[in-house]
C-alpha positions as CSV (number, residue, x, y, z in Angstrom):
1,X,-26.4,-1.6,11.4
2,X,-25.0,0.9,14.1
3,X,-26.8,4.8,14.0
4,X,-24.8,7.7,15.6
5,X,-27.3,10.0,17.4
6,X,-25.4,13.2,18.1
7,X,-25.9,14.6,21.8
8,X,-23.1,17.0,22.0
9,X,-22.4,20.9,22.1
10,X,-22.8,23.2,18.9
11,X,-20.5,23.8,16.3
12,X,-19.0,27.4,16.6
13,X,-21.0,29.9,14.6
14,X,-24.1,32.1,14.5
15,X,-26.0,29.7,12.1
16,X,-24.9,26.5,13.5
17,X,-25.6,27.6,16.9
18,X,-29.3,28.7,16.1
19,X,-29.9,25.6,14.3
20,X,-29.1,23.6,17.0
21,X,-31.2,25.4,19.5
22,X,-34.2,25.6,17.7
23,X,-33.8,21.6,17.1
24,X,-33.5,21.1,20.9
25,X,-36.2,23.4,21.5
26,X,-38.7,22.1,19.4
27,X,-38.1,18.7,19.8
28,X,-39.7,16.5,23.0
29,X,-37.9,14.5,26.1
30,X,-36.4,12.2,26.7
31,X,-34.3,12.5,23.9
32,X,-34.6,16.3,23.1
33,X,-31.0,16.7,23.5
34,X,-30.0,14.8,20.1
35,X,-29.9,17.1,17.0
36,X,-28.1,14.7,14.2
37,X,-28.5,11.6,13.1
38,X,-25.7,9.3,10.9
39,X,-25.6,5.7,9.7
40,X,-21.9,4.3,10.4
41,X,-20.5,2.4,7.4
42,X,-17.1,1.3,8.5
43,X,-14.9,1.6,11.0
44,X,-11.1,2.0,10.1
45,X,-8.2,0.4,11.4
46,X,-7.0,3.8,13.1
47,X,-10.1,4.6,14.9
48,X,-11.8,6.7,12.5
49,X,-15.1,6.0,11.3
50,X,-17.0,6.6,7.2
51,X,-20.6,8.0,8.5
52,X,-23.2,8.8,6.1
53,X,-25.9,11.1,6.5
54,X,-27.5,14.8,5.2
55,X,-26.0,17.7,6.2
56,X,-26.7,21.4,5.9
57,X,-22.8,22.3,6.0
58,X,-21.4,19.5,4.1
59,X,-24.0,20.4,1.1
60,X,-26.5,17.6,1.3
61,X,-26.7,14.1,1.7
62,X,-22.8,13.1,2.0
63,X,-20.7,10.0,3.3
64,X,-17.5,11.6,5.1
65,X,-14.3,9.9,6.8
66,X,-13.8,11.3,10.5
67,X,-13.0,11.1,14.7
68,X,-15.9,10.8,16.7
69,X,-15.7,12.3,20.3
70,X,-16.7,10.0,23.0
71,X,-19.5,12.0,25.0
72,X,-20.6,13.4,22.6
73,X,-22.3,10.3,20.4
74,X,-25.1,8.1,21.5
75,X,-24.2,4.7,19.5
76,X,-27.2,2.3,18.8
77,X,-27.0,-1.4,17.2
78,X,-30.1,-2.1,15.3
79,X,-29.4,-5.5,14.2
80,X,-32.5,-5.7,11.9
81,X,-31.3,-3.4,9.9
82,X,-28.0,-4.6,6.9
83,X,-25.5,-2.1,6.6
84,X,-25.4,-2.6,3.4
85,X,-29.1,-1.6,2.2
86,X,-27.8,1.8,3.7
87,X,-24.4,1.8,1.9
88,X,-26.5,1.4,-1.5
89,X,-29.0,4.0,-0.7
90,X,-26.3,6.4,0.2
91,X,-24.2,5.7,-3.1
92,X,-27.7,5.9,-5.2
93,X,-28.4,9.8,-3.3
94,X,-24.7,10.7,-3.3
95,X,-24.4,9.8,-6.9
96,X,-27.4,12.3,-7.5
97,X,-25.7,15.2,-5.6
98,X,-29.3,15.6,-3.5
99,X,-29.5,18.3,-1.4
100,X,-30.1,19.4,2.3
101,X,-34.0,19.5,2.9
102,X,-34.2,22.2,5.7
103,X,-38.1,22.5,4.8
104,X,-38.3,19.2,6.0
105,X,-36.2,19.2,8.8
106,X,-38.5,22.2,9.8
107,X,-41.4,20.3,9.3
108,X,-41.1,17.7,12.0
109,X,-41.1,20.3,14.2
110,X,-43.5,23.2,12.7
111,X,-46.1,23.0,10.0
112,X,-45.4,21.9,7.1
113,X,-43.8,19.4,4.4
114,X,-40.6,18.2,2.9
115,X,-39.0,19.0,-0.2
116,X,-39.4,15.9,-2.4
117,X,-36.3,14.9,-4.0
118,X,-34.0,16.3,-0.7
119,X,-33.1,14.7,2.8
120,X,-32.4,15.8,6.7
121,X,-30.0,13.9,8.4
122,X,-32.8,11.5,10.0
123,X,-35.0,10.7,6.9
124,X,-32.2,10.0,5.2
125,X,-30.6,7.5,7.4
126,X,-33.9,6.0,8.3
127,X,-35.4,6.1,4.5
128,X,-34.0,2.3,3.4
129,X,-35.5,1.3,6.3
130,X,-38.3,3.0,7.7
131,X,-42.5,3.9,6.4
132,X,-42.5,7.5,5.8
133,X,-38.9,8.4,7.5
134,X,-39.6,12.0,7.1
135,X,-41.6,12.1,10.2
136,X,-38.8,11.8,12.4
137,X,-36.5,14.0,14.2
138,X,-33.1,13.6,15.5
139,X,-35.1,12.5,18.8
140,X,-37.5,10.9,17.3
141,X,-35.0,8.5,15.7
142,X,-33.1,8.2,18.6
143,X,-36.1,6.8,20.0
144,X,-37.0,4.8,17.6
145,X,-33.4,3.0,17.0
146,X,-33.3,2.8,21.1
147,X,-36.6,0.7,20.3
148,X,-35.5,-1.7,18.3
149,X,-32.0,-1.8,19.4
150,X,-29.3,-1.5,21.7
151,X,-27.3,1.7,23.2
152,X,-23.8,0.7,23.1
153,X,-21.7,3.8,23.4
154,X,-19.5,2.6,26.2
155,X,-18.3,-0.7,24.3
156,X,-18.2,1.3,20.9
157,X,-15.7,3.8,22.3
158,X,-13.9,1.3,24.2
159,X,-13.6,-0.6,21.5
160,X,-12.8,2.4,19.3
161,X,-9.8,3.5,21.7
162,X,-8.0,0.2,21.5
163,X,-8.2,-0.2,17.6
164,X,-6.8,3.4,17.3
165,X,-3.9,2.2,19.4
């Protein structure tokens, strides 16, 4: 299964902003600089990708159709892991309408717990595959995926640039 580790800039506004640098902040080098984590679920014909993943402005935990921006993605390969073991959990969660669990996004950072019964973009993509997922933060996962697999951001993009053409 391929993990997309986001490394880039903000989104534009107050609350995205401050989310973002209190993720970076708080979280430990080398790979401080990631704040999101998605599992890729299929690549389209034209380029763009279906990611899934929880997210505080998309509602909760959500699978969504999009462009990613080259530079601003760190793309891992973690062969170990099926796709589709992810692709059922998401449509189990999705299918519940489960939440964002900022508490526990909070919590691998500060004091604290998660929200039993909610998801942050890292314990969710981790959870069908991972012991107690809701230990790990964006760079903690990044870590972790790095571990056990392969970066391969060039040949992703690359790769993503010619299908798209």
């Amino acid at each position: 299964m391929i993990t997309l580790h986001y490394t880039g800039p903000a989104k534009p506004g107050l609350l995205p902003r401050i989310g973002w640098w209190l993720i970076k902040t708080g979280q430990k080098a080398p790979y401080g600089h990631c704040t999101h984590t998605e599992a890729l679920h299929e690549v389209h014909p034209d380029g763009s990708v279906t990611m899934a993943s929880s997210s505080i402005a998309d509602g909760g935990v959500r699978r969504k159709r999009t462009r990613l921006v080259p530079g601003r993605w760190t793309v891992v390969d973690v062969p170990q892991w099926d796709v589709r073991k992810s692709i059922n959990f998401f449509d189990a969660v999705i299918e519940a309408g489960l939440a964002y669990d900022a508490r526990g996004a909070a919590a691998t950072l500060l004091p604290g717990k998660q929200h039993s019964g909610r998801f942050f973009c890292t314990e969710a993509v981790l959870y069908p595959f991972v012991q107690a997922p809701h230990y790990y933060n964006p760079a903690l996962g990044l870590s972790l995926c790095l571990s056990l697999g392969t970066d391969i951001t060039e040949t992703f993009f690359k790769e993503l640039e010619h299908a798209s053409r």
